[in-house]
C-alpha positions, 0 to 999 in steps of 0.5 A: 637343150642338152644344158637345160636337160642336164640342169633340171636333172642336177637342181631339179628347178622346173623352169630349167625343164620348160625351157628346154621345151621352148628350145626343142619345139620353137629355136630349133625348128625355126633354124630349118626349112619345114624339110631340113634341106636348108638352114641359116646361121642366126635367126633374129626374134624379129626378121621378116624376110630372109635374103643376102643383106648389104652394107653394115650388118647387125652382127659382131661376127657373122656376115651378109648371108648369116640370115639366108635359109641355103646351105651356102657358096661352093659347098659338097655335100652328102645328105640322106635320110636317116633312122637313128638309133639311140642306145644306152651301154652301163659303164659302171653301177648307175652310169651309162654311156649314151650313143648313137648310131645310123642305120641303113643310111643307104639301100647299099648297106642296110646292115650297116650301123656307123657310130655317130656320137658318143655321149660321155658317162651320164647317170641316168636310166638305160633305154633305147629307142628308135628315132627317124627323122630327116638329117644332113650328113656334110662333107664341106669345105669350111673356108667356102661355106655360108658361115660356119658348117657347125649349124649343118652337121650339129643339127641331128644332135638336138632331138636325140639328145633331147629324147635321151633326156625325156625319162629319168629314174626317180629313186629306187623304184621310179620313173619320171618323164621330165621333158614331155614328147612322144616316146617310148621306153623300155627299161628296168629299175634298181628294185628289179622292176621291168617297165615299158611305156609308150606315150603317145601324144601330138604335143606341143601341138595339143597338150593330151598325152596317152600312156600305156604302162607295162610293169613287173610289179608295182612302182611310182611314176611320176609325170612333170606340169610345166609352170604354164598348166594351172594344176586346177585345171589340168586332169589326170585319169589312170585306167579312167579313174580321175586322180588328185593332183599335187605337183611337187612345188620345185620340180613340178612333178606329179606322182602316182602308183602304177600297180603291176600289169598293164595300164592306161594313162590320159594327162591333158595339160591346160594352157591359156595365152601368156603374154609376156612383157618385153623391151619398149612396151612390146610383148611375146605370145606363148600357148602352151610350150609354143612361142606364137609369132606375127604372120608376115606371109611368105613369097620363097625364091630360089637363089641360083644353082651356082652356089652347089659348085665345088672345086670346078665340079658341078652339081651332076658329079663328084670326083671320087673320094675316100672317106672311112666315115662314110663307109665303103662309098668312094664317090660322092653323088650328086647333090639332090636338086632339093638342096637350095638356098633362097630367098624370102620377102614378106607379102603382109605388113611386118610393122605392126603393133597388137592389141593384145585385149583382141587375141583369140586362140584357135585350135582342131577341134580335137584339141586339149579338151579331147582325151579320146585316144580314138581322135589322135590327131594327124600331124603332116609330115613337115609340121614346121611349115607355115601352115602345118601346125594345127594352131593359131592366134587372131587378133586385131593391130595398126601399121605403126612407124618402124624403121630398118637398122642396118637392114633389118628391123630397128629395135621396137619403137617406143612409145610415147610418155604416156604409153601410147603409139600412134597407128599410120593406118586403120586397124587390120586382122593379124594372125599369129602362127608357132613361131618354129613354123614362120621362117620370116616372123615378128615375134617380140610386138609392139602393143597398142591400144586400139580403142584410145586409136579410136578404131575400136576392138 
């Protein structure tokens, strides 16, 4: 994500931006359970359940376990909820250095502001927000760890560092949001102008934004189209006066004048199903900036408690420690009993080939066609769950032959020379959901035409 970001903003190629959005809102939240208390090592596009595998593996360098959703054997751990603050400090004219600091990481120092990253000098414009979500601070013992700690203790860097490159200057007197979320920025650019906005929106999830814009004087915004919204179809009105649109053919942003004072802004993109061809006559579903993935159901086990064992002391209590990076804490706590590995199987057929002539997009009803800032949505906390997200796809498909490889689903079966697979079963209703939300999933489907099958569409 962090490359991606980088590479839009050095060749300004608007494919490098969107798919860094696929990034954001797909291959991270797919890595953690819908809290983020568990995590896994590697994820596979096609992986319908998630357990300990046996035997050979599929992997150069990673092991039995790299597929299970936990935090590992003989681990000691620290977790807390975090508030983040992300600020940008000028280093020299038009570099800034971006860091970021916990605050209040437990009710003992709620004054406290620990440095946790800091970025190299970038160019780019100064703001700061405040950024809560949940995170994992890890002390862990490496050689003990299931796979490598890096996935743990990296994973607060995604988001921040994707929201540190959601606004950029545009020139002397503009401002452009390229990676689209919500956000809220405040800041001043090289003519002196001061601005703040505030872009209030659901998306991915629904693909209308709402600013609000505040400026000292005039200046230009600019807002990015990803490739996916056809610009015919995508609206854009500034204090509800409807505006042409005209997206810049290699970096996709539109540009408008912002007049000084106060202003509202609606943006509502318009996405359709894409699907994208893949190996062996299969494809991938995308609406939007989400990648859309079979439904395979889901029944989650906990492993035992034994893995929460670290140097013969059990979960209820730590010896004490010192730890400057913790601040004044010298005793580890105990490890909350939401920290847990596990298991999970399917409890629908994973082996399923689509028709993709059947699929049918569902969303609220307040979806992209609403721009009423009076019918925001309500996201639930965990909206990486299964069935969080507001969103799915319907379709019809068959069971076909699929085979296991070294444990796991072989590469999608080919189908015959005149592109047809055979069904091993009747046609059946599938449901695809967003790919981040199903922790076991068939992304990459094999297609089938059910009416040469002779079951009909």
């Amino acid at each position: 994500m962090y490359s991606l970001s980088y590479l839009y903003q050095a060749l300004g190629d608007n494919e490098y931006a969107d798919r860094c959005e696929l990034a954001a809102f797909n291959a991270l939240p797919v890595m953690t359970t819908s809290n983020q208390w568990a995590r896994q090592y590697v994820v596979l596009a096609n992986q319908p359940f998630s357990h300990p595998l046996s035997g050979e593996v599929p992997f150069f360098n990673v092991g039995q376990d790299g597929i299970v959703y936990g935090l590992g054997k003989k681990i000691s751990c620290r977790f807390d909820g975090f508030t983040f603050l992300l600020l940008a400090d000028k280093v020299e004219d038009g570099y800034w250095n971006y860091s970021l600091k916990m605050i209040n990481w437990n009710s003992s120092a709620s004054a406290s502001s620990l440095p946790v990253w800091q970025f190299y000098p970038q160019k780019s414009q100064p703001f700061q927000t405040i950024f809560s979500f949940r995170s994992k601070r890890t002390r862990t013992d490496a050689r003990t760890e299931s796979h490598y700690p890096c996935c743990t203790v990296n994973l607060p860097q995604g988001y921040p560092k994707f929201l540190s490159a959601s606004f950029v200057h545009a020139g002397p007197n503009g401002l452009a949001h390229a990676l689209l979320m919500p956000a809220h920025v405040t800041t001043t650019l090289a003519s002196s102008t001061s601005i703040n906005i505030t872009c209030t929106t659901t998306y991915p999830f629904h693909n209308t934004l709402h600013y609000t814009i505040s400026a000292s004087a005039p200046f230009s915004f600019h807002i990015r189209l990803p490739a996916w919204s056809a610009p015919l179809s995508t609206s854009l009105t500034l204090n509800s006066i409807a505006q042409s649109l005209a997206p810049d053919q290699h970096t996709g942003m539109l540009s408008l004048g912002i007049p000084a004072g106060t202003n509202h802004l609606a943006y509502t993109l318009a996405p359709t199903l894409r699907i994208v061809s893949r190996a062996n006559d299969s494809v991938a579903i995308y609406h939007g900036a989400l990648l859309y993935a079979l439904d395979v159901g889901e029944s989650r086990t906990v492993m035992s408690s034994a893995p929460f064992v670290a140097n013969n002391y059990t979960h209820e209590g730590f010896p004490p420690y010192t730890d400057p990076g913790i601040g004044t804490k010298d005793t580890l706590p105990p490890i909350p009993v939401g920290a847990q590995s596990y298991n999970l199987s399917n409890t629908l057929p994973w082996n399923i080939a689509i028709d993709p002539s059947t699929l049918s997009f569902h969303a609220s009803h307040n979806d992209a066609d609403s721009d009423s800032e009076g019918e925001e949505y309500i996201l639930p906390q965990e909206v990486w769950s299964r069935n969080g997200p507001p969103s799915f796809i319907t379709g019809r498909g068959c069971q076909i032959e699929w085979p296991l490889d070294k444990g796991v689903p072989a590469a999608v079966p080919l189908a015959d020379a005149e592109g047809r697979r055979v069904c091993t079963g009747p046609a059946v209703e599938v449901v695809l959901r967003p790919y981040g939300s199903l922790k076991i999933h068939m992304a990459e489907l094999p297609v089938v035409d059910l009416g040469r099958q002779g079951w009909g569409v």
